[in-house]
PyMOL Python script that loads the backbone (N, CA, C, O; Angstrom):
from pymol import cmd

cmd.read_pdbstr("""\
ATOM      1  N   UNK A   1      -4.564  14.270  33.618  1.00  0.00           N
ATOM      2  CA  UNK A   1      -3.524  13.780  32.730  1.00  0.00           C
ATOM      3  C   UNK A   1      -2.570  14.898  32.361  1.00  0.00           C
ATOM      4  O   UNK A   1      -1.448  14.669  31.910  1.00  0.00           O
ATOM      5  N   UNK A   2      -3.043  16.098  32.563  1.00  0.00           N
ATOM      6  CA  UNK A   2      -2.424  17.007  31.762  1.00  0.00           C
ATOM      7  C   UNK A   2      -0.974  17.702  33.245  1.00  0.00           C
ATOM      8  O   UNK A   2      -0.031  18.471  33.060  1.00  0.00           O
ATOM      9  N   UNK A   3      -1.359  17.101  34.367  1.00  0.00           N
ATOM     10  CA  UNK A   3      -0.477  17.614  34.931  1.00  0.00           C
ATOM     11  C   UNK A   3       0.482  16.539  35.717  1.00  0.00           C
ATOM     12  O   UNK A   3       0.765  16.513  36.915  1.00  0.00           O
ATOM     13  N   UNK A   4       0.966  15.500  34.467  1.00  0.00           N
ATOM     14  CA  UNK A   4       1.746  14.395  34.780  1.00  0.00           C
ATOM     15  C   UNK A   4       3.639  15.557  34.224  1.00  0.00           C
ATOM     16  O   UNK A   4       3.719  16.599  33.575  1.00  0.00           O
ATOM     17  N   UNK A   5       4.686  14.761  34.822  1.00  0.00           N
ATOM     18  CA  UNK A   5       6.209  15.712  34.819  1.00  0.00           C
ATOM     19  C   UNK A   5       6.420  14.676  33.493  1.00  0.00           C
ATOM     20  O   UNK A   5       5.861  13.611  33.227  1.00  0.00           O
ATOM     21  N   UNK A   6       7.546  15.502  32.720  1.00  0.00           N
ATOM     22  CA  UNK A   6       8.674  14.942  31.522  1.00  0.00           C
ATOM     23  C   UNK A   6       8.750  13.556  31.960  1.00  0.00           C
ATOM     24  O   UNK A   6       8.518  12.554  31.283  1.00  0.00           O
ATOM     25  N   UNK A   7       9.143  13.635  33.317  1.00  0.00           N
ATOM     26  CA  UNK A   7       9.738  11.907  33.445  1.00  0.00           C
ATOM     27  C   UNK A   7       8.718  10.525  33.288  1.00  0.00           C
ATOM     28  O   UNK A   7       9.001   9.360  33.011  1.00  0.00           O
ATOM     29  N   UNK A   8       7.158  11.318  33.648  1.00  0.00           N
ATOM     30  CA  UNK A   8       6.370  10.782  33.762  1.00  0.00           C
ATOM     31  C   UNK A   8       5.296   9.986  32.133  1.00  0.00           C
ATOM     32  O   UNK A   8       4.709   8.943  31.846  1.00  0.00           O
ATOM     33  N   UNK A   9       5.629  11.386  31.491  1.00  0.00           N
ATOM     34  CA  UNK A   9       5.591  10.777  30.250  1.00  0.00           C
ATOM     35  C   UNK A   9       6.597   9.865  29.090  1.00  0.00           C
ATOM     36  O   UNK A   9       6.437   9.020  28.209  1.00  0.00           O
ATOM     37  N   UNK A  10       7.406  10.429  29.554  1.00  0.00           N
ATOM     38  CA  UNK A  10       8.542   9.332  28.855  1.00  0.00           C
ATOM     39  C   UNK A  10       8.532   7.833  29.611  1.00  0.00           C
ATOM     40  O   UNK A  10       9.007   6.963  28.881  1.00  0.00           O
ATOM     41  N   UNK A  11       8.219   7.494  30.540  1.00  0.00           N
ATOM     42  CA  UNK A  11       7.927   6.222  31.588  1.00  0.00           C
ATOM     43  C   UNK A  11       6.524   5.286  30.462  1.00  0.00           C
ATOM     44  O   UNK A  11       6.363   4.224  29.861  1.00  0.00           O
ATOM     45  N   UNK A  12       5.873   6.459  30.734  1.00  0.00           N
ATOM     46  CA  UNK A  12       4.264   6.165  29.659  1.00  0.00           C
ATOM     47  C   UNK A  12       4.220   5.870  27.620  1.00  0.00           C
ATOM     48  O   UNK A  12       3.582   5.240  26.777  1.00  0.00           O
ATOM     49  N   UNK A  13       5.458   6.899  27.743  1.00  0.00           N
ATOM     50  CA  UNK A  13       5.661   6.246  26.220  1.00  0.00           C
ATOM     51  C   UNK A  13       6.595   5.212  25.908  1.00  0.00           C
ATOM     52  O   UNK A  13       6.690   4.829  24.741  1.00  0.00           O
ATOM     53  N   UNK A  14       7.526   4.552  27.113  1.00  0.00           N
ATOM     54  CA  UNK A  14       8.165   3.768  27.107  1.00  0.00           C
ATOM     55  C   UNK A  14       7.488   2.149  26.943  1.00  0.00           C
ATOM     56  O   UNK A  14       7.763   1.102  26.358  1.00  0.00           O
ATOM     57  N   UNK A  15       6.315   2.751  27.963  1.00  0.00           N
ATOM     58  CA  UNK A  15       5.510   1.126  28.199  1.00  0.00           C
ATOM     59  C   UNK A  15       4.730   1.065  27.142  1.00  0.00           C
ATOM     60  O   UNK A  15       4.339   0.001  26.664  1.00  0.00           O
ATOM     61  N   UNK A  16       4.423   2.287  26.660  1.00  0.00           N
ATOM     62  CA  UNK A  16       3.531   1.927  24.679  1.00  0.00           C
ATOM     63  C   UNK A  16       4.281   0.921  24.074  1.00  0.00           C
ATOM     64  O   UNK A  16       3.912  -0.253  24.034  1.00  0.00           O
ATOM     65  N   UNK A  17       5.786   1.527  23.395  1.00  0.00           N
ATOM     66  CA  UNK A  17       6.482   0.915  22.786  1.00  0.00           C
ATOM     67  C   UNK A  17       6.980  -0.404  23.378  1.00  0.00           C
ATOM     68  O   UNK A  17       6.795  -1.275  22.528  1.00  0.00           O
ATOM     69  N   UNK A  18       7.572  -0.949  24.558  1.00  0.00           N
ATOM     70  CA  UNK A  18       7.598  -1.685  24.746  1.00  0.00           C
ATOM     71  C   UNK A  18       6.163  -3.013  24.611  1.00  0.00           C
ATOM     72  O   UNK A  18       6.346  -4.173  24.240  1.00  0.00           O
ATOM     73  N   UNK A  19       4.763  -2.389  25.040  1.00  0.00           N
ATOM     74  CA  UNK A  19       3.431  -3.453  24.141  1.00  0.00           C
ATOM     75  C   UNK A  19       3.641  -3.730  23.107  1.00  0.00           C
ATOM     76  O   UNK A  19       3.646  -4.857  22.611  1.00  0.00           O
ATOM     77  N   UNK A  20       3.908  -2.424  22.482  1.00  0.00           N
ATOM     78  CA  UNK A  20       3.551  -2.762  20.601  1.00  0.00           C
ATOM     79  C   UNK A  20       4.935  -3.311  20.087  1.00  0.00           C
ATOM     80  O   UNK A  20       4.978  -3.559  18.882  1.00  0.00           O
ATOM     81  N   UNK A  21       6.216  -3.565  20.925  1.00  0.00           N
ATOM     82  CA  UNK A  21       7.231  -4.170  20.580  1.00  0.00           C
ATOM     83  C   UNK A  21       7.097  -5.504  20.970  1.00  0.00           C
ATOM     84  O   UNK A  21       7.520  -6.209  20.054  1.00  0.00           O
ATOM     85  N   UNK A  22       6.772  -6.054  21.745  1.00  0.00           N
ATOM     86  CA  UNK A  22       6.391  -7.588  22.195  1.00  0.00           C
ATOM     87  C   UNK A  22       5.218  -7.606  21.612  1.00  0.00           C
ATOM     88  O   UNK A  22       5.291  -8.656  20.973  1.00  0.00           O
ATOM     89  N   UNK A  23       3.653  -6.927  21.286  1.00  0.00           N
ATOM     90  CA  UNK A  23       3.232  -7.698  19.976  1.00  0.00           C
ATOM     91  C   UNK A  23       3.506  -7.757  18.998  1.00  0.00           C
ATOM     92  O   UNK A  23       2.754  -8.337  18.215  1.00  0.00           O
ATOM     93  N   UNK A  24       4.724  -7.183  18.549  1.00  0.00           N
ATOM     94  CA  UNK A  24       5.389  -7.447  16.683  1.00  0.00           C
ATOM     95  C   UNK A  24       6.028  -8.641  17.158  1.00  0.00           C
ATOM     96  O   UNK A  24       5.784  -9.675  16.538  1.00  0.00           O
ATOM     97  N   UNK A  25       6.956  -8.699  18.341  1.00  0.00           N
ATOM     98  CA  UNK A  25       7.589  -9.850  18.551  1.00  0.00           C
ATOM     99  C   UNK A  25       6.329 -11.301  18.695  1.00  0.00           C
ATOM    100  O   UNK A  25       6.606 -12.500  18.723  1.00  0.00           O
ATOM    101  N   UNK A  26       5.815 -11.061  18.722  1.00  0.00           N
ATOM    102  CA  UNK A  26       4.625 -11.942  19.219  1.00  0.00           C
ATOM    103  C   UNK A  26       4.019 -12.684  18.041  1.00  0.00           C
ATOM    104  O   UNK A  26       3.918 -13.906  18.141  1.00  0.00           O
ATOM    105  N   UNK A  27       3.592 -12.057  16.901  1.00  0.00           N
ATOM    106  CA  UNK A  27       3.225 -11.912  16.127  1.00  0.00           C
ATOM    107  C   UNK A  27       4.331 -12.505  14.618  1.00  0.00           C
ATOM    108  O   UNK A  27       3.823 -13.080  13.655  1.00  0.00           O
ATOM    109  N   UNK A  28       5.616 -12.253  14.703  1.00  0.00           N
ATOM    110  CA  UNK A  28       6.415 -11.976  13.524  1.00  0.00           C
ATOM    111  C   UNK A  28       7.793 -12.902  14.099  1.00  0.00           C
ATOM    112  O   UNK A  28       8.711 -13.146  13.315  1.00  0.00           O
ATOM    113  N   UNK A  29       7.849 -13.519  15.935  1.00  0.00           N
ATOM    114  CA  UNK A  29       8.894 -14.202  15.855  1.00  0.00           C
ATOM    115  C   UNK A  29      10.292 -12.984  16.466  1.00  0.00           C
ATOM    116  O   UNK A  29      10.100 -11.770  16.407  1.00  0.00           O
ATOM    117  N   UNK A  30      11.261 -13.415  16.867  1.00  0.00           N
ATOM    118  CA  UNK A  30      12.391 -13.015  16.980  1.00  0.00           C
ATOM    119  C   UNK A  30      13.072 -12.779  15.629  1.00  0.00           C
ATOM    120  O   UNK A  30      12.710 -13.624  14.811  1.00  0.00           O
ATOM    121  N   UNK A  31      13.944 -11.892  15.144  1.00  0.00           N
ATOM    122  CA  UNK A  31      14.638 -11.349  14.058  1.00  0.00           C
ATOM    123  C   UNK A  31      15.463 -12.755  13.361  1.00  0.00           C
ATOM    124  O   UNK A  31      15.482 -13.088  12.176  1.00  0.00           O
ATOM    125  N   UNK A  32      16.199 -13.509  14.686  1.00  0.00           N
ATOM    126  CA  UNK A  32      17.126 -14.394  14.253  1.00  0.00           C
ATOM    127  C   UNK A  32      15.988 -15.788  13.992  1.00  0.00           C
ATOM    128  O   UNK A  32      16.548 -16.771  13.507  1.00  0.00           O
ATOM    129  N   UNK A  33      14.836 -15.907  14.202  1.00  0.00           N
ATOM    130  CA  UNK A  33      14.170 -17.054  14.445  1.00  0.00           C
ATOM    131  C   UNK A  33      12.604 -16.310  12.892  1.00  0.00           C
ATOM    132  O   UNK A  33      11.506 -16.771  12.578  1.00  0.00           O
ATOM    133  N   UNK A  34      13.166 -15.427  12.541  1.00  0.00           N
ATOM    134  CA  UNK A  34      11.850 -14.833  10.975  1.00  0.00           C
ATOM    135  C   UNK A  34      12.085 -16.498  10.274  1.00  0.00           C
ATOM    136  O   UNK A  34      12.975 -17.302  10.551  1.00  0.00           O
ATOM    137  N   UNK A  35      11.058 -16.627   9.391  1.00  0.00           N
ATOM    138  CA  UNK A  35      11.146 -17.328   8.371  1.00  0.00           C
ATOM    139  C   UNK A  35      11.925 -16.807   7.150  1.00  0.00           C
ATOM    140  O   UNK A  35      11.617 -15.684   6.752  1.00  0.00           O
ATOM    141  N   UNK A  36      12.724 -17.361   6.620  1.00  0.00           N
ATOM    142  CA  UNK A  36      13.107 -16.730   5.352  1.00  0.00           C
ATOM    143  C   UNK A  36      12.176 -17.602   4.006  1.00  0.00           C
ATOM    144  O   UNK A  36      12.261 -17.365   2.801  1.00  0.00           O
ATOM    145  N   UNK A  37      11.594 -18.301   4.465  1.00  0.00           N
ATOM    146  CA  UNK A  37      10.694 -18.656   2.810  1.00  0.00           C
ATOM    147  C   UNK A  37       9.158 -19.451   3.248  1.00  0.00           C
ATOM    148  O   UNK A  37       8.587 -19.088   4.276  1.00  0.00           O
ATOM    149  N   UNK A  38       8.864 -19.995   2.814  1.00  0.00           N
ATOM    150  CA  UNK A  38       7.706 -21.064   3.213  1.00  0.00           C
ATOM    151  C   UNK A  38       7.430 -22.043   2.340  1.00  0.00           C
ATOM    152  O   UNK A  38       7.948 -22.075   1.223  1.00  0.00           O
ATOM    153  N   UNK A  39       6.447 -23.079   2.843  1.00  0.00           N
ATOM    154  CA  UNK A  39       5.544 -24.363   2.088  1.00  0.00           C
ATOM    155  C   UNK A  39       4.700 -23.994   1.234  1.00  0.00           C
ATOM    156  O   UNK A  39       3.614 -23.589   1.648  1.00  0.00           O
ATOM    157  N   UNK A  40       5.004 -24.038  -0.397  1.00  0.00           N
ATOM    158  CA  UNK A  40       3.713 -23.793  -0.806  1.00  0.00           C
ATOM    159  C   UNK A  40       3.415 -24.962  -1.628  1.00  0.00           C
ATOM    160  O   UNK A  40       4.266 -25.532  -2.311  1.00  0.00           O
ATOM    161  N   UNK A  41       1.634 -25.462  -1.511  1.00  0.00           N
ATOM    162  CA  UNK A  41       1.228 -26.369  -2.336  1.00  0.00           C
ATOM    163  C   UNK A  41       0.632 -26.127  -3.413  1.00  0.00           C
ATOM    164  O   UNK A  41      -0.466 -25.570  -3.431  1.00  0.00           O
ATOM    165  N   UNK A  42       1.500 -26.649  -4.869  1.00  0.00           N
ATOM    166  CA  UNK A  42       0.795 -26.835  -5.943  1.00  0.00           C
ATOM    167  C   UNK A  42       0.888 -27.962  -6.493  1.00  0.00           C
ATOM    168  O   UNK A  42       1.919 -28.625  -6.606  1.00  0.00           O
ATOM    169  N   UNK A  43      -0.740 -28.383  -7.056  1.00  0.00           N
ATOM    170  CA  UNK A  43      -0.784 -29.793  -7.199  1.00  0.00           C
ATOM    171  C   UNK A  43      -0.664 -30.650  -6.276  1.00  0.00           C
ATOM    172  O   UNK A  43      -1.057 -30.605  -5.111  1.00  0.00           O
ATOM    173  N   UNK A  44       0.156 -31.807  -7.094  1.00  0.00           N
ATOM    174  CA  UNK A  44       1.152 -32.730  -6.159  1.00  0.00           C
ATOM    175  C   UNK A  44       2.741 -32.180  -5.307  1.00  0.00           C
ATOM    176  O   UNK A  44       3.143 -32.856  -4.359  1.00  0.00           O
ATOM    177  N   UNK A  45       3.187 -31.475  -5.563  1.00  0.00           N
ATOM    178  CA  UNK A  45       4.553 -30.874  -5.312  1.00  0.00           C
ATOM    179  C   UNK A  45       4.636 -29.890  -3.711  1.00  0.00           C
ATOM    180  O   UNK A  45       3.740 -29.490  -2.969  1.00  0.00           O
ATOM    181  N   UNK A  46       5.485 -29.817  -3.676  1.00  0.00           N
ATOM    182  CA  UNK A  46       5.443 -28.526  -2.497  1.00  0.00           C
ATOM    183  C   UNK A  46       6.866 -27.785  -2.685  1.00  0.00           C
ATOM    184  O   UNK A  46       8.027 -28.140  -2.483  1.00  0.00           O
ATOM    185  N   UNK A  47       6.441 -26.948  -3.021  1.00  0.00           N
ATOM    186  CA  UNK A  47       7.911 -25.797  -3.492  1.00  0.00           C
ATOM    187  C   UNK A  47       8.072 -24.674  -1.973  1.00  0.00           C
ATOM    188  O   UNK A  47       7.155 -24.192  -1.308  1.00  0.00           O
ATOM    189  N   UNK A  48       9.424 -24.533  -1.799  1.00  0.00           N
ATOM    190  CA  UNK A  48       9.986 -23.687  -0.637  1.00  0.00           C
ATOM    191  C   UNK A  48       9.649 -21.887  -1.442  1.00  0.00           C
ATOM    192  O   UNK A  48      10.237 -21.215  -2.290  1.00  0.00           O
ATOM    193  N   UNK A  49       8.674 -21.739  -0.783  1.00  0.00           N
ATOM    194  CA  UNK A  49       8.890 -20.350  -1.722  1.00  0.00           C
ATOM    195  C   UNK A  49      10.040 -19.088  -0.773  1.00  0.00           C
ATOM    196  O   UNK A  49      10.210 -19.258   0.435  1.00  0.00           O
ATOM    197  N   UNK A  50      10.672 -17.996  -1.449  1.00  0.00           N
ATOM    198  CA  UNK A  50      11.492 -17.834  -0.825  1.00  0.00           C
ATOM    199  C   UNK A  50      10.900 -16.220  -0.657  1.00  0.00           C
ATOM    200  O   UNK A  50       9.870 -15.848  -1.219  1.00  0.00           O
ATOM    201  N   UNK A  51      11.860 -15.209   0.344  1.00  0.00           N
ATOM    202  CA  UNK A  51      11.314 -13.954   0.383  1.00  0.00           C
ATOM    203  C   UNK A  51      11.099 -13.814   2.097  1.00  0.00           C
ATOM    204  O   UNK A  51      11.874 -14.061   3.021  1.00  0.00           O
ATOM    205  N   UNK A  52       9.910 -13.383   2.080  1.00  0.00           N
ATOM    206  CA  UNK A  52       9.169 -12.877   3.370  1.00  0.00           C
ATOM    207  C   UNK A  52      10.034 -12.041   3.785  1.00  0.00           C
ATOM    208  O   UNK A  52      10.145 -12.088   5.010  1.00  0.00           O
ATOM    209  N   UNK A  53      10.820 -11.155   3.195  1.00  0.00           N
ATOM    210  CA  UNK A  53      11.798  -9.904   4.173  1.00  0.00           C
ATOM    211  C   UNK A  53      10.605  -9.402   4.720  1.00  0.00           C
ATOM    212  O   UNK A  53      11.065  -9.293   5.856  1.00  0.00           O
ATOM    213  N   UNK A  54       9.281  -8.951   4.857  1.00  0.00           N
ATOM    214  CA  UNK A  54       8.762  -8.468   5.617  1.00  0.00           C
ATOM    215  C   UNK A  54       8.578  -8.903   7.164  1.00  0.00           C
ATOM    216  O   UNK A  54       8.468  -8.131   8.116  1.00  0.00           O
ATOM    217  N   UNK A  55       8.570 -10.291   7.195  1.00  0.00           N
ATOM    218  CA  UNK A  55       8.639 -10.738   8.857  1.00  0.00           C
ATOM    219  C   UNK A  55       9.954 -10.572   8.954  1.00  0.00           C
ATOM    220  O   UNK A  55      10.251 -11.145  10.002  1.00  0.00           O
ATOM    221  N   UNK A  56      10.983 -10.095   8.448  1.00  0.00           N
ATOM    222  CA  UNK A  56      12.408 -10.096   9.524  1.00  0.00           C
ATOM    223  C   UNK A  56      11.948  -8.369   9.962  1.00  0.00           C
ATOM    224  O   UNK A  56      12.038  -7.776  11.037  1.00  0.00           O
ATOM    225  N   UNK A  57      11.365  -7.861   8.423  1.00  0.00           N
ATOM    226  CA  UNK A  57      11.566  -5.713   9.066  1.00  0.00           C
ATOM    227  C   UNK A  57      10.500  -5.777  10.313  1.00  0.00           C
ATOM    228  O   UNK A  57      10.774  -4.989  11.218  1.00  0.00           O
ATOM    229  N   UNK A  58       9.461  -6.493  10.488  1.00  0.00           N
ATOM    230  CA  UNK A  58       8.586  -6.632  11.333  1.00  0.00           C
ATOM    231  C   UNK A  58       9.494  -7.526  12.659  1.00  0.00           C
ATOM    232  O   UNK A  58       9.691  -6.970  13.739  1.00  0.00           O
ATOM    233  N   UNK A  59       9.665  -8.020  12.562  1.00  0.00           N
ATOM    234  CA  UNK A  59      10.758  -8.454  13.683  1.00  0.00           C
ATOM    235  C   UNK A  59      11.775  -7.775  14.445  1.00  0.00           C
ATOM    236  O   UNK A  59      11.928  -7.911  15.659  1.00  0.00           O
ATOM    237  N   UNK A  60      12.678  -6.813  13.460  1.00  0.00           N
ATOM    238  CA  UNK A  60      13.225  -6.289  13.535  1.00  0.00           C
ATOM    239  C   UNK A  60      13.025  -4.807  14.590  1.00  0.00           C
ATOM    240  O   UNK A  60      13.612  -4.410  15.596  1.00  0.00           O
ATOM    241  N   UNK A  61      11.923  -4.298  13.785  1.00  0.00           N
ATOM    242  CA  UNK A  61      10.986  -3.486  14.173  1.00  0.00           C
ATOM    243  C   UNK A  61      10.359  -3.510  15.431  1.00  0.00           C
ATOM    244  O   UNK A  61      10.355  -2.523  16.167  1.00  0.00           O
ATOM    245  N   UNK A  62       9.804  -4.630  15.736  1.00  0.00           N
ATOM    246  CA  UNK A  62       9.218  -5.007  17.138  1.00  0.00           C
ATOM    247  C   UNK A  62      10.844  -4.829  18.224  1.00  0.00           C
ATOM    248  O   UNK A  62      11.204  -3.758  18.711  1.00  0.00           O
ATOM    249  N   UNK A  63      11.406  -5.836  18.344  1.00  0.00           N
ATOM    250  CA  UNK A  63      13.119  -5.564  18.996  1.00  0.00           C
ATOM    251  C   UNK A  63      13.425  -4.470  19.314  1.00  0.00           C
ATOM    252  O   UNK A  63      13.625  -4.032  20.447  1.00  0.00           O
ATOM    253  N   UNK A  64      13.502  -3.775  17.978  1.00  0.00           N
ATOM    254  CA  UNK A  64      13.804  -2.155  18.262  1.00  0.00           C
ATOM    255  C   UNK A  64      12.819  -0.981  19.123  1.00  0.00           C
ATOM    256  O   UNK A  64      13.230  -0.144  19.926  1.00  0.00           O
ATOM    257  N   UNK A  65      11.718  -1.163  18.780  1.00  0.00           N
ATOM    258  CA  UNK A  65      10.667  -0.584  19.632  1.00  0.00           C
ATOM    259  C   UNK A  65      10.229  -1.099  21.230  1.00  0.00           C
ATOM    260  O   UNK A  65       9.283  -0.497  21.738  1.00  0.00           O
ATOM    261  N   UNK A  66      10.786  -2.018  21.901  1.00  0.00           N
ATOM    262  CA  UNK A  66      11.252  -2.746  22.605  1.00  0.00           C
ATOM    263  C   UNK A  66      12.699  -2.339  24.033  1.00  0.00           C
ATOM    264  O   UNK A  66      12.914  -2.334  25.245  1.00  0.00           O
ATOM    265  N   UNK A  67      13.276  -2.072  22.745  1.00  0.00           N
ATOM    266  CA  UNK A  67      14.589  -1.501  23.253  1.00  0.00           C
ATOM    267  C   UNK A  67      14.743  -0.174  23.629  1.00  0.00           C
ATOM    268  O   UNK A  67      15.401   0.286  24.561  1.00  0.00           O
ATOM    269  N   UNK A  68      14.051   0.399  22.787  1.00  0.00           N
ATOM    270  CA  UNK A  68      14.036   2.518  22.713  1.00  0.00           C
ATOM    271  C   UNK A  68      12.754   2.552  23.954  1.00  0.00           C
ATOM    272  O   UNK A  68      12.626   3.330  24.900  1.00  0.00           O
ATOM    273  N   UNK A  69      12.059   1.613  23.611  1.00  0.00           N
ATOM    274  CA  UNK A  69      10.935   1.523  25.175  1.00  0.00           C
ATOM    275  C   UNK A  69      11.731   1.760  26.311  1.00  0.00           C
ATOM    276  O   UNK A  69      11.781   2.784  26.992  1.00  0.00           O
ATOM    277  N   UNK A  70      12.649   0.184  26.505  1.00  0.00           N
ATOM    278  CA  UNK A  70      13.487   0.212  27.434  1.00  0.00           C
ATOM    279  C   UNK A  70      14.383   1.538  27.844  1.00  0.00           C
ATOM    280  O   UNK A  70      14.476   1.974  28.992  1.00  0.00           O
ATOM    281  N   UNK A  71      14.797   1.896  27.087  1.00  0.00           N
ATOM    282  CA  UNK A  71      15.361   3.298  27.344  1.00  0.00           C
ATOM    283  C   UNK A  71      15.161   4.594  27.411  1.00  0.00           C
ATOM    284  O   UNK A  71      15.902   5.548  27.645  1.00  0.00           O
ATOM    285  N   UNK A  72      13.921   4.467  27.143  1.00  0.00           N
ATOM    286  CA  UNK A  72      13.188   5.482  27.402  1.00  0.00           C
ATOM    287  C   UNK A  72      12.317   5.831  29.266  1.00  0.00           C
ATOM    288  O   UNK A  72      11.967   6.884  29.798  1.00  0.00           O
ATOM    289  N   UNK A  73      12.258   4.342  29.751  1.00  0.00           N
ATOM    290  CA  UNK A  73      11.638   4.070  30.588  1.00  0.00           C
ATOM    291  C   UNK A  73      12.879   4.581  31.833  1.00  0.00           C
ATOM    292  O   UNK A  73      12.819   5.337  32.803  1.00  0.00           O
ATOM    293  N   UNK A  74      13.976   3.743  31.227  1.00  0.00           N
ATOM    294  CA  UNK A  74      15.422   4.244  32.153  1.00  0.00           C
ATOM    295  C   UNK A  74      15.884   5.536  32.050  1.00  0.00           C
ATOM    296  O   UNK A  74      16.789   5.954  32.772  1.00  0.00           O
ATOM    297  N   UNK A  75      15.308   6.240  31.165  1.00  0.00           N
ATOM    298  CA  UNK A  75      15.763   7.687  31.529  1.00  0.00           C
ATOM    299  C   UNK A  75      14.987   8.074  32.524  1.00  0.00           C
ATOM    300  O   UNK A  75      15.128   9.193  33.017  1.00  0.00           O
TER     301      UNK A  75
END
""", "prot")
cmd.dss("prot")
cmd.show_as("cartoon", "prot")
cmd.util.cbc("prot")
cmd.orient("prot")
């Protein structure tokens, strides 16, 4: 392992990020397709609760790690 070239590791850290960017995508949805709230049941009622910015930064996040993969791989 230790006598792989520059190009060879940047190829290798490209395809990391690109996994762990398609499992955030996997996991959390596309950025434009996040939930912005959800179903919640109380009682009889069901209220839209609102929030979840964390699945868009997780979305977001995945995309981006994805992309810097991609370009990392093309260098």
């Amino acid at each position: 392992m230790g006598n792989l070239s520059t190009g060879q590791w940047l190829v290798c850290a490209g395809l990391v990020m690109d996994i762990l960017g398609v499992s955030l995508l996997f996991r959390f949805g596309l950025p434009s397709k996040a939930p912005t709230g959800y179903l919640s049941w109380r009682g009889d009622s069901v209220e839209i609760v609102k929030g979840l910015a964390r699945y868009r930064r997780w979305a977001h996040a995945g995309l981006a790690l994805l992309l810097v993969g991609f370009l990392l791989q093309l260098v």
